[in-house]
Each structure stands twice: as C-alpha cells, then as structure tokens.
N, C-alpha and C positions, 0 to 999 in steps of 0.2 A: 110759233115754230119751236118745238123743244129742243130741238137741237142746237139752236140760237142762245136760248135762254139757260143752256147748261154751260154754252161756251162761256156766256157772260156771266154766271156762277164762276166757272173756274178761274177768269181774270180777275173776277173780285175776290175770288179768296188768293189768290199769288198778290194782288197789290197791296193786300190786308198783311201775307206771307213780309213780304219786301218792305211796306212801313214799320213792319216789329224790330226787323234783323236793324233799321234803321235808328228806332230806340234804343236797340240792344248798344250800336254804338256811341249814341248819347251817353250813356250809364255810364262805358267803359270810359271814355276820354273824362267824365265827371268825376270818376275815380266812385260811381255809386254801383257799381255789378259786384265789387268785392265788399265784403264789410272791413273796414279799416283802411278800405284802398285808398290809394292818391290820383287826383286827376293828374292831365296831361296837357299840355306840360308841366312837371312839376319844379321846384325852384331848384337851381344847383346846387347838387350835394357841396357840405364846406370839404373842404381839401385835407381835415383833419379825419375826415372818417378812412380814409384807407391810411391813417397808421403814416410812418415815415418814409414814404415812398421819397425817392432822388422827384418824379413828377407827380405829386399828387393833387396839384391845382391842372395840371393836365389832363390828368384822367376825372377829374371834379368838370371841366366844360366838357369832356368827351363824354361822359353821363347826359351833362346839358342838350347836347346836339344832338342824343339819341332820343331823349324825352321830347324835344322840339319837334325831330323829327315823324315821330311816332304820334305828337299831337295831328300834324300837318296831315299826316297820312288817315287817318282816322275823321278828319274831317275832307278829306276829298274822297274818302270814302261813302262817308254818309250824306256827301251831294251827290254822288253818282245813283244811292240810292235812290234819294228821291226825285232825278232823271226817271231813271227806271217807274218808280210807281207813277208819276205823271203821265209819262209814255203810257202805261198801262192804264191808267185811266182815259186818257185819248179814244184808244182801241175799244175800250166797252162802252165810251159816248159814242164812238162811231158805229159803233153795233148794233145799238138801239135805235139809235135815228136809223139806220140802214135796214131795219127789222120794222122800226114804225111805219116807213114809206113804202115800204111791199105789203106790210100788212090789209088786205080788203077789211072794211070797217063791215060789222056784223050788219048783215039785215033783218030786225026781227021787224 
C-alpha cells in the first residue's frame, strides 16, 4: 500500500528530524556547537571577575545557578527528545506489522 509506505517514510524522516535537534543539544550542553564554547554546567565564575562589587561572590553563585540550571534544562530536554523519537519509532513498528498483516501474500 503506498500510502502506508509514504506515511512510514514521513515518520522516519521526523524521528531522523527529532534524533538531530537531539544531537544538536548534546553539542550545546558539551560546549561543542560553538567553537571556543563552554559546556554546561560550567564552574563558577571567581568573584574577582565583576571587578569590586559590595556582592560579587553573590552574583559569582548566581552565574552558578543559571549554568546549573540551563545544564538541567538541556538535559530534560534532550530526554524528552528521545521520548519523542522512541514514541515515533513505536508508530512506524506499528505500521508495518499492521501493513504486513493486511498484506495478501503474492500468488504467483
């Protein structure tokens, strides 16, 4: 059925789609998407980089707890991804077996 076999073309190119963008967020959290970038979490800036602040070990963990958090978030992200393309692969086993089984086998 061609019309079976295009649906399961298009799931496999979206699950193919959804494991890249999943990559892509490896790269980012590795600090490898940028050149010269840093992964994430990266260590706490020292408290000498902003200069004489009255709080500068203060905004030094508040840096901290955005990088932590921005790790955290980039990897519940990229498990959700791969929710997603598992889900998606489900659907196009389901499709074939459900496609093999209607199938009448050829009589030659």
């Amino acid at each position: 059925m061609a019309g079976v076999e295009l649906s399961r073309k298009a799931l496999e190119q979206l699950q193919d789609s959804v494991h890249d963008r999943s990559v892509d967020l490896v790269k980012v959290k590795d600090g490898k998407a940028v050149a010269g970038g840093g992964g994430f979490p990266a260590k706490a800036p020292a408290s000498t980089v902003f200069g004489a602040l009255d709080d500068s070990a203060g905004l030094a963990s508040a840096v901290e707890t955005v990088e932590a958090t921005v790790g955290s978030e980039l990897d519940a992200a990229k498990n959700r991804l791969k929710g997603v393309e598992n889900a998606l692969d489900l659907v196009r086993r389901n499709i074939k077996t459900a496609d093999d089984a209607s199938t009448a086998p050829d009589s030659a």
